[in-house]
Every structure is written in structure tokens, then in C-alpha cells.
C-alpha positions as CSV (number, residue, x, y, z in Angstrom):
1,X,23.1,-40.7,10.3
2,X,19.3,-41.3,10.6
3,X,17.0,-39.9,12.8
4,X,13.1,-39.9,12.4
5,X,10.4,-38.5,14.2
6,X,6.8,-37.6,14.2
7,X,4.6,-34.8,15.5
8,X,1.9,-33.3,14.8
9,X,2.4,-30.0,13.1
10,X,1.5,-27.2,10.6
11,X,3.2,-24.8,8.0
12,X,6.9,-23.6,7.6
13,X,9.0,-21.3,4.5
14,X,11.8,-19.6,3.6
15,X,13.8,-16.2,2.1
16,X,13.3,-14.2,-1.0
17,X,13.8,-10.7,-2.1
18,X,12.8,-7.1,-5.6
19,X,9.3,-7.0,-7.8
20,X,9.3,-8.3,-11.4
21,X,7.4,-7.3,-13.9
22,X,4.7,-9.6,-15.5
23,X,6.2,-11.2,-18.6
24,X,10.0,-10.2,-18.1
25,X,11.2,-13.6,-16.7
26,X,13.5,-15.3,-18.3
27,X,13.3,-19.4,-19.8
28,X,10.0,-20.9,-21.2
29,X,7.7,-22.2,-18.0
30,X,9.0,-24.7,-16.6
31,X,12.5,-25.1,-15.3
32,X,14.9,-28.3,-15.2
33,X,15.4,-30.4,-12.4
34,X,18.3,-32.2,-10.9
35,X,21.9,-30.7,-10.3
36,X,23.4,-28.5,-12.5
37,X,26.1,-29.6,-15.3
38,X,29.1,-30.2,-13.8
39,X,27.6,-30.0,-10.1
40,X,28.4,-32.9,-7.7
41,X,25.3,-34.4,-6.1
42,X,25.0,-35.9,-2.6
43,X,22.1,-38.1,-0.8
44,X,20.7,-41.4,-0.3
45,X,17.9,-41.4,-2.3
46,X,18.4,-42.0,-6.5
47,X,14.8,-41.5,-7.8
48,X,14.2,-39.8,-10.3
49,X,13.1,-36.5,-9.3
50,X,10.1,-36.3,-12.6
51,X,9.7,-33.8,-14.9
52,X,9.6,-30.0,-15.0
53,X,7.3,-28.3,-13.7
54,X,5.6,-25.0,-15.5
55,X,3.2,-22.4,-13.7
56,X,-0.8,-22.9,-14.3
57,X,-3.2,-25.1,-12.6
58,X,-2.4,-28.3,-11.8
59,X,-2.7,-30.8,-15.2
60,X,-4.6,-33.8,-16.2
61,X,-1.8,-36.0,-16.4
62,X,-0.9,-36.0,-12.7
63,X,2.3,-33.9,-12.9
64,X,3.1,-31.0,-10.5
65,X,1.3,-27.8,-10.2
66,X,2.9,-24.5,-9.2
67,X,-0.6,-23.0,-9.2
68,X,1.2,-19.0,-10.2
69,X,0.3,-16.7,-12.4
70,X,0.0,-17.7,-15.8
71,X,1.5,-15.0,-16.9
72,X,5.4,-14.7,-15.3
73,X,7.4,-16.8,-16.9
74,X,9.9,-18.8,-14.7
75,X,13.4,-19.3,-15.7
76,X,15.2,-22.9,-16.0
77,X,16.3,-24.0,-12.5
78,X,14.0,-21.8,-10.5
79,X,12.0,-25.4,-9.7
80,X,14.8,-26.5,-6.8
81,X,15.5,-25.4,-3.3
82,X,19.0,-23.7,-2.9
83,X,20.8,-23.5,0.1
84,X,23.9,-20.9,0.8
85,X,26.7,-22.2,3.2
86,X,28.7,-20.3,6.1
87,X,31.5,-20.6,3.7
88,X,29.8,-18.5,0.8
89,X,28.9,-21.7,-1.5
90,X,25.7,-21.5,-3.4
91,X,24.1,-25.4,-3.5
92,X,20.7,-26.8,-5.2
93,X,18.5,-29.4,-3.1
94,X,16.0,-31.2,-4.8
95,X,13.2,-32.3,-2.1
96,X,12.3,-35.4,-4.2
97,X,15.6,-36.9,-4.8
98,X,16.9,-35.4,-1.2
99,X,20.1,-34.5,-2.8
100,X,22.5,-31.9,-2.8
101,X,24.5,-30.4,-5.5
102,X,27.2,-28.0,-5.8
103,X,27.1,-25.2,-8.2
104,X,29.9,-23.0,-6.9
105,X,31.0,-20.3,-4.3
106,X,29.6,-16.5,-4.9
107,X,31.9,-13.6,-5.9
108,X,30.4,-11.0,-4.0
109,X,33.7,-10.0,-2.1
110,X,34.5,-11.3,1.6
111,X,31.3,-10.5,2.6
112,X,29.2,-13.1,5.0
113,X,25.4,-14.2,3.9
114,X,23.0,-13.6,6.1
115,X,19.4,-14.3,4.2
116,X,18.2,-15.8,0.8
117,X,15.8,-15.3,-1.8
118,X,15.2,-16.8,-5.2
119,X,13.3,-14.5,-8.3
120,X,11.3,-16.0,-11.3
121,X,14.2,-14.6,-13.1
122,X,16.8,-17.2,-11.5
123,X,19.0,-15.3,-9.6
124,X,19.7,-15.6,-5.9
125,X,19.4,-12.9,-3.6
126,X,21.5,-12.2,-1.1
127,X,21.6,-10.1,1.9
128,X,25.3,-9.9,3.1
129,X,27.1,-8.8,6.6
130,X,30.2,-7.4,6.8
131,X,32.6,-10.5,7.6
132,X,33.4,-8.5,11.7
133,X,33.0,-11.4,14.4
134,X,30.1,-11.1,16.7
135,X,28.4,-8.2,14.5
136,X,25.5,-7.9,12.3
137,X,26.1,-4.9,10.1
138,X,24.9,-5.5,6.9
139,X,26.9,-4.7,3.5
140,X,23.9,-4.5,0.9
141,X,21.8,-6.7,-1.2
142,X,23.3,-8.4,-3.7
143,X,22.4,-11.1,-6.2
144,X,23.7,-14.0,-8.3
145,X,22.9,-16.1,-11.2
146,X,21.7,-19.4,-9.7
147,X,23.8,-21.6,-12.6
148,X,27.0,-19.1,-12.3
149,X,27.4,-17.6,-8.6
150,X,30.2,-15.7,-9.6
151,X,28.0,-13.4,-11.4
152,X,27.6,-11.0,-8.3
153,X,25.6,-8.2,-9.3
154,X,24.6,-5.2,-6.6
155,X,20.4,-4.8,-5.8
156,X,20.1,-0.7,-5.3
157,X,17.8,-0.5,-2.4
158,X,16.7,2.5,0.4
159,X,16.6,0.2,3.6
160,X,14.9,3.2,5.5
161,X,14.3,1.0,9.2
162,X,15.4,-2.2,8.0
163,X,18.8,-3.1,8.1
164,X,19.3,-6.5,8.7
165,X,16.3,-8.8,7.8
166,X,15.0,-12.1,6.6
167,X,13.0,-12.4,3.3
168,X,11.0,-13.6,0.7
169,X,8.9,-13.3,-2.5
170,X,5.2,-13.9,-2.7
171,X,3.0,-13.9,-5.9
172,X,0.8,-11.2,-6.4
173,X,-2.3,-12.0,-8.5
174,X,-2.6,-10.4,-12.2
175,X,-2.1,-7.9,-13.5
176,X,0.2,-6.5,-10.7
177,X,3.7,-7.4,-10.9
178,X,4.4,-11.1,-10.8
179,X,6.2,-10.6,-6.6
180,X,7.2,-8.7,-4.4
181,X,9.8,-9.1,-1.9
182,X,8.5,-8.9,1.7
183,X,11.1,-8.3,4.4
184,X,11.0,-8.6,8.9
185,X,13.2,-7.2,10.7
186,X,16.1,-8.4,13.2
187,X,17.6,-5.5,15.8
188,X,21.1,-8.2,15.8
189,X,20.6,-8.1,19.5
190,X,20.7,-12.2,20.6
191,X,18.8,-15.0,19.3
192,X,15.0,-14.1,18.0
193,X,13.3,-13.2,20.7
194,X,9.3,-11.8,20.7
195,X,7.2,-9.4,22.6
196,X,4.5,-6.8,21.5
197,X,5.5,-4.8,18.8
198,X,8.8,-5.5,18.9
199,X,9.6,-6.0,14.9
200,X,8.5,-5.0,12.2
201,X,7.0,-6.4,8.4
202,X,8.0,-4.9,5.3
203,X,8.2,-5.0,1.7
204,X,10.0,-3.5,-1.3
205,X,7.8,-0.6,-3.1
206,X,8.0,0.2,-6.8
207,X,10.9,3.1,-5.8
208,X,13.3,-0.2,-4.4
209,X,12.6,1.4,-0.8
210,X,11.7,-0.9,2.1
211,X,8.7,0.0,3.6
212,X,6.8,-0.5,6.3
213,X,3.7,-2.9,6.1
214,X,2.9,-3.0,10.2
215,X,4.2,-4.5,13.5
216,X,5.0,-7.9,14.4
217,X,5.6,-9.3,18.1
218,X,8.9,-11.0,16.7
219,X,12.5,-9.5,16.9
220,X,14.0,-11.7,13.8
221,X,11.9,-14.0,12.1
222,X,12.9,-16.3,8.3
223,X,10.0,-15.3,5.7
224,X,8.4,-17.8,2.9
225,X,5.8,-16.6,0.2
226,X,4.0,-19.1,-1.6
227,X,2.8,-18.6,-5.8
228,X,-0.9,-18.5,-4.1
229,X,0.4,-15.5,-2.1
230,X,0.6,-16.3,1.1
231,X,3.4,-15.5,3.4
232,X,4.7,-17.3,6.5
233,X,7.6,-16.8,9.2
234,X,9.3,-18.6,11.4
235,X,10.0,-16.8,14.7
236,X,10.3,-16.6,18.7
237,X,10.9,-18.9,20.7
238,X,10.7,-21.7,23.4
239,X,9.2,-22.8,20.9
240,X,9.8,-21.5,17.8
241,X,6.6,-20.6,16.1
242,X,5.3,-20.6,12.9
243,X,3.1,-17.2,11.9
244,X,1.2,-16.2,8.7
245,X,0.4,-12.5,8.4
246,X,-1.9,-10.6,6.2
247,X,0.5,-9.4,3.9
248,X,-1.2,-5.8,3.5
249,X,-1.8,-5.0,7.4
250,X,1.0,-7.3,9.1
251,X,-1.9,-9.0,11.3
252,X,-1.3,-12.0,12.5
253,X,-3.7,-14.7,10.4
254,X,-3.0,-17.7,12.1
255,X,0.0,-18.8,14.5
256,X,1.3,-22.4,15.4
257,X,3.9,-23.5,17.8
258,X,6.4,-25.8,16.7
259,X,6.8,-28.1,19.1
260,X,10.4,-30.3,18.9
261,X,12.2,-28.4,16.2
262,X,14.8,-25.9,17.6
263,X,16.3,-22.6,16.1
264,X,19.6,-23.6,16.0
265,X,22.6,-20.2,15.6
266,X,22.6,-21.4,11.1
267,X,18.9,-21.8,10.3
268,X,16.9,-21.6,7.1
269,X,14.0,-23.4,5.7
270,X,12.3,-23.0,1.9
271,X,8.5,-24.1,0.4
272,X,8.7,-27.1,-1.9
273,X,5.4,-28.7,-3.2
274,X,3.2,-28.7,-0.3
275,X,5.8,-29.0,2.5
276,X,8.1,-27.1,4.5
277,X,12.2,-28.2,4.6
278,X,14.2,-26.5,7.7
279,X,17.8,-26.6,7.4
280,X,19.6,-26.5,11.1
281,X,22.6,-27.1,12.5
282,X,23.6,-30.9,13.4
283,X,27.1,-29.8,15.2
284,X,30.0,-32.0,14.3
285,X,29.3,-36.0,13.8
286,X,32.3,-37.1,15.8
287,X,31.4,-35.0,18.4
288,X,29.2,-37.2,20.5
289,X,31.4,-40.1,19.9
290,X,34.1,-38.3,21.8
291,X,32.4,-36.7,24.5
292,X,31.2,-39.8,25.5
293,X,34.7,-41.8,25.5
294,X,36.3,-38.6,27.0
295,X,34.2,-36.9,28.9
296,X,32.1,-39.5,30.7
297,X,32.1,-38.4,34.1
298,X,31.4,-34.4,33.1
299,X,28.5,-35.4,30.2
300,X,27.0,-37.8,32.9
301,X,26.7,-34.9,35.5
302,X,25.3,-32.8,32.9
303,X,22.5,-35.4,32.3
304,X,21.7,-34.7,35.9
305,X,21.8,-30.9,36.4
306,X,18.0,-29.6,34.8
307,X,18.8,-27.5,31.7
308,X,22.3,-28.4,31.1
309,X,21.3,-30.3,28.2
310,X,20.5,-27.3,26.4
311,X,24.0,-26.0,27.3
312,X,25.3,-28.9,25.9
313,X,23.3,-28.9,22.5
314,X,24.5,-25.2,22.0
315,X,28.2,-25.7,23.1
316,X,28.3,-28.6,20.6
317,X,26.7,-26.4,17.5
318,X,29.4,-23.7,18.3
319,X,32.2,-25.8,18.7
320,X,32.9,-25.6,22.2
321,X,34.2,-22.0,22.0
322,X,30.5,-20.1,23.1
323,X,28.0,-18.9,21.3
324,X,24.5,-16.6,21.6
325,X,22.8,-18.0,24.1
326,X,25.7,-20.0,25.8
327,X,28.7,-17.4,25.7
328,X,30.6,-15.7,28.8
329,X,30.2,-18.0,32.2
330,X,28.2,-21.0,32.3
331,X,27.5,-21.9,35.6
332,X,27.2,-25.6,36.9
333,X,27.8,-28.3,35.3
334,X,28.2,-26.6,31.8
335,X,31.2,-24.9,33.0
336,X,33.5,-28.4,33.1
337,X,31.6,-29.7,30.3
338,X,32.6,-27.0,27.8
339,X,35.9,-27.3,29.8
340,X,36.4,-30.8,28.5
341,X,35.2,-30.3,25.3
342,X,37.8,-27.8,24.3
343,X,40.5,-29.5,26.0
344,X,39.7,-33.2,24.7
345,X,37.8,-32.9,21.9
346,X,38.5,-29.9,20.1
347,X,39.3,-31.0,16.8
348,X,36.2,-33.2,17.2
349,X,33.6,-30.7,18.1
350,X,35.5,-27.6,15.7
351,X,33.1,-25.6,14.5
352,X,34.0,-25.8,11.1
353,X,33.1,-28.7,11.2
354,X,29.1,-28.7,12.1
355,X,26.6,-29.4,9.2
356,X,23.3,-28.9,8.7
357,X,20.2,-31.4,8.7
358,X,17.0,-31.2,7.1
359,X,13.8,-31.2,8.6
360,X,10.6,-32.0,6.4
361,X,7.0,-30.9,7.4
362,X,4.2,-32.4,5.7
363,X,2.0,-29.2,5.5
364,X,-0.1,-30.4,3.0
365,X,-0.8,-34.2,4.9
366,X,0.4,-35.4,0.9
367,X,2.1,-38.5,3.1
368,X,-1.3,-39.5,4.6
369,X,0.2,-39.0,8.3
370,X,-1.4,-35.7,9.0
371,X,1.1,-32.3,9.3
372,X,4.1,-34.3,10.2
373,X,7.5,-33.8,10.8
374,X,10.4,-35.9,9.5
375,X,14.5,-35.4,9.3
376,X,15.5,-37.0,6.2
377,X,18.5,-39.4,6.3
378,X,21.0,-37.2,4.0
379,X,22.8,-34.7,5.6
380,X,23.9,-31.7,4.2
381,X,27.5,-31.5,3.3
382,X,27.7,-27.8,4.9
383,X,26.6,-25.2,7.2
384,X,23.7,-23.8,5.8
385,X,22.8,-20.0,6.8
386,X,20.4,-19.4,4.3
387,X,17.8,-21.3,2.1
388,X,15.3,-20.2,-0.6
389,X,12.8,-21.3,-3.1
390,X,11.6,-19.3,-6.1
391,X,7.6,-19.0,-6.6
392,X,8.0,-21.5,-9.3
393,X,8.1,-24.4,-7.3
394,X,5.1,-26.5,-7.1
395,X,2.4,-26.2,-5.1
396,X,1.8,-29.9,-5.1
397,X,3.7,-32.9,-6.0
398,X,1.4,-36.4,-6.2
């Protein structure tokens, strides 16, 4: 399935998560690229994805640059995007090949994943919910080893106002610890929503206790730090917006609506050499297909009504049985839509069987089209909830 579009843009990110030391990272520089051994690897694109990249500036001979502090090591691996499915699988995604691969399903107990982050160290961390339905309580922070997921390991942490959150690391410059893991808060009231003071940034002291950096006008927001320390989120809506902050005062530094790129119920996004990749939900692929043959009359009356359309597009990502946003009585012409749906499409539009697509913005204009956005042919093969890159990643690839 292919679908590309343009429009003029600017920035985007990810999760992340705990401090390292200088000098405690794991590996020698650089880290491999390409799925792991043994992983399966999806996409339409075969090229090669280059060699691996190591922190420093960027070098003579044209390769990538992660442009981090020279001296945190970064651990094999921690070069990729990862992604973590709805159904507790941990992938890889490599932006330059667009592929996914497999590397296996985490062991962290029948606990849902709710945010991302990936260390220098190569292990992902994981904030996970309590697997109730319709209820954000969340379990802990956990995390695993990016090349063995089953290696579930507890994060000790004093949450203190923050208990459910997105998050990422950022680089801070020598000779403080290589990152620290920022956090922003989410109430688990609805979808993100903003107003003045509403949430909250924070980040994770020396004493693994969250605390509080300032305010923010967003309830729920998806972090991404970069290696040259800066931090981003992704939050409000109608439209979604992209912020950066001041990551010592919370103030907003800059702030960019995103104009044609919803937050879908499943979203995540992650930092990859220059641009931004956001991971929403695509609904099932049959789904349309089916509506149409079965449901002509009601999806022809929903054209009609004003705002139905956004009914539609929320009834499909849930599967036709409600979700936030479109739950409880839908007045209209949504009402005999999702009516249909259920009844004549059901296995069609299930909900297990919505994916995700990817979204690519072209923050850094590398493509010569100015701060673009495209979504990339491949698919993913899942539901993604959470996505993350690690502050090894390059900062630019030619």
C-alpha cells in the first residue's frame, strides 16, 4: 500500500528513559546495522543500509555522524530505531533500508507497554501498564536487552507526580553523565489534550527520582532527545504539535503545528539522522475494501454529514467496537456506520488486525524538498505503541 504526500513541516522524536555514566557503555563506538541474527526482515527497499556509525564529529570520508560526546561509548545495535508492538514484541527498523525485523517478544510478565526508550548501553526501556481494559495504571519501569528481550530486568525508580508518562534520553555535554532521561506527564484522562499548565516536564535525578523540571500546556505528550541535547515533544491537538523546551526551565523554545499528520489511539515516533519517523495506526487493510462493497449506502451518507469522517477514521483504527474519542453514542450518521461495520465487516475491520504506518519528516531538508513529510511504502507488520532511538544514532546521513 503506497501513499505519499508533501507538506511543509518542521521537527519530530521519540521515547527514552535513566543517566549513564561517562565511559560505562557497553561495545566499541559504533554499533551494527541491519537486523539482528536470526531476525526476519520486512520492506520494499533492499539497499544497503552502509556502515556503522561511531559518536564524534562527522568524518572526512562522508559517513554518518552522531555528533555525541566523544566520550560514551555506544553499544552494538544502539544505531537502529526500535519499535514495541500492542502485542509485547520488541522490532528493529532501519530508516535507510525501511525494514523491519523481529528480534522477539519481552518477558516482563503480562504487563502492557506503554512508552520506549533506548540507552547507550543497548537496552530498551520500558514503561509498562497493568494489562486492565480501559485503564492506565502503570506497573513500573522495566528494561530489556535490545538483542535478547527476554532479559527483563526491573529500573528502581521514585515516580513522585509522574505516573504514567512518555520519555526520552538527551545528551548532556562532558563531563556530566553521558543522558539523562526526561519524562512529561499524561493524567490517562482521554486523548492528549492542552491548556495552560496543564502537564508537567520532568527528568530522572542522580537519586532515580523523577523530578520536576517546570510546566507544560500539554496533558500527554511522546518525548525525543537528540546527542546535541535537544529535546522535542509531540503533543495537543487539532493539530498535533510539535514543541522543543528548554530542558532546564521547561519553556517552550519553539512550537510548530503539524498540519495533516493525526495522533492516532497507537502512536510513537523516534530521531534517525536528521529526520523524524512517526509510527501511527493504519486500521485493518481490508477494511476499506469491505465497507465500501457492504456498506455503500451508510459510508456514502457519512461522506455527506460534516465530521463523520473523523468518526469513521477512529471507528476503523478501533475496530468498530469504540474507542477514546468515538466511544458510547455516536450520533448521526456514525451511529449506522459503526452499525454496519460490526455487523458486516467485523472480521475485516477486527482490531487485531490494524497496523501501523510510518511517517518520515525531512527535518534536516537532507532530500532537497524543504521540511517535508512522506509515508514510506512498507508497512509495519504490527501495532506499534511505542518507538525509540538511542543517542547513538546519527545526526546526519549524506
Amino acid at each position: 500500500m503506497q501513499r505519499v504526500c508533501i507538506v511543509a513541516l518542521g521537527v519530530l522524536f521519540a521515547c527514552s528513559a535513566s543517566p549513564r555514566e561517562a565511559g560505562v557503555g557497553g561495545g566499541e563506538g559504533g554499533g551494527t546495522t541491519g537486523a539482528p541474527d536470526g531476525a526476519t526482515s520486512t520492506g520494499s527497499n533492499d539497499t544497503d543500509s552502509g556502515g556503522a556509525t561511531s559518536s564524534g564529529a562527522e568524518d572526512d570520508s562522508g559517513g554518518t555522524s552522531t555528533g555525541t560526546n566523544l566520550s560514551c561509548d555506544c553499544a552494538p545495535g544502539t544505531d537502529l530505531v526500535y519499535v514495541v508492538s500492542d502485542a509485547g514484541e520488541l522490532w528493529s527498523f532501519d530508516p535507510q533500508r525501511e525494514a523491519f525485523a523481529q528480534v522477539g517478544p519481552l518477558n516482563c510478565g503480562g504487563f502492557r507497554p506503554y512508552s520506549m526508550a533506548i540507552d547507550r548501553d543497548g537496552r530498551a526501556w520500558l514503561l509498562l501498564l497493568d494489562d486492565i481494559p480501559h485503564a492506565l495504571i502503570a506497573k513500573g519501569l522495566f528494561s530489556v536487552d535490545i538483542h535478547d528481550p527476554s532479559d527483563c530486568q526491573a529500573e528502581p525508580y521514585t515516580e513522585g507526580l509522574f505516573g504514567v508518562f512518555g520519555m526520552s534520553f538527551v545528551d548532556n555535554p562532558p563531563p556530566s553523565t553521558c543522558e539523562q532521561l526526561f519524562v512529561h506527564s499524561y493524567s490517562g484522562n482521554g486523548p492528549f489534550s492542552e491548556g495552560e499548565d496543564i502537564g508537567m516536564l520532568g527528568r530522572l535525578d542522580d537519586q532515580d527520582a523523577l523530578q520536576v523540571v517546570g510546566s507544560t500546556d500539554f496533558d500527554g505528550a511522546e518525548l525525543a532527545g537528540t546527542s546535541q541535547g535537544r529535546l522535542f515533544s509531540l503533543a495537543g491537538s487539532d493539530p498535533v504539535k510539535l514543541v522543543e523546551y528548554d530542558r532546564e526551565t521547561a519553556e517552550e523554545i519553539g512550537r510548530l503545528d503539524i498540519v495533516g499528520v493525526e495522533k492516532t489511539n497507537a502512536s510513537a515516533m523516534a530521531f534517525y539522522g536528521g529526520d523524524f519517523y512517526l509510527f501511527t495506526e493504519d486500521g485493518a487493510p481490508d477494511c476499506d475494501p469491505c465497507m465500501q462493497k457492504r456498506c455503500g449506502d451508510e459510508m456514502a451518507a457519512c461522506e455527506a454529514e460534516p465530521g463523520c469522517d473523523v468518526v469513521y477514521d477512529c471507528l476503523r483504527a478501533a475496530g468498530g467496537d469504540g474507542a477514546p474519542g468515538c466511544e458510547g453514542d455516536i450520533i448521526g450518521a456514525g451511529g449506522p456506520l459503526r452499525d454496519c461495520m460490526v455487523e458486516q465487516c467485523g472480521a475485516e475491520c477486527s482490531a487485531n488486525d490494524v497496523v501501523s504506518k510510518v511517517t518520515q519528516v525531512d527535518h534536516d531538508d537532507s532530500d532537497g524538498a524543504g521540511q517535508a513529510i512522506r509515508t514510506l511504502e512498507t508497512l509495519a507488520p504490527m501495532r506499534i505503541v511505542g518507538a525509540a532511538s538511542s543517542t547513538c544514532v546519527p545526526v546526519f546521513v549524506p
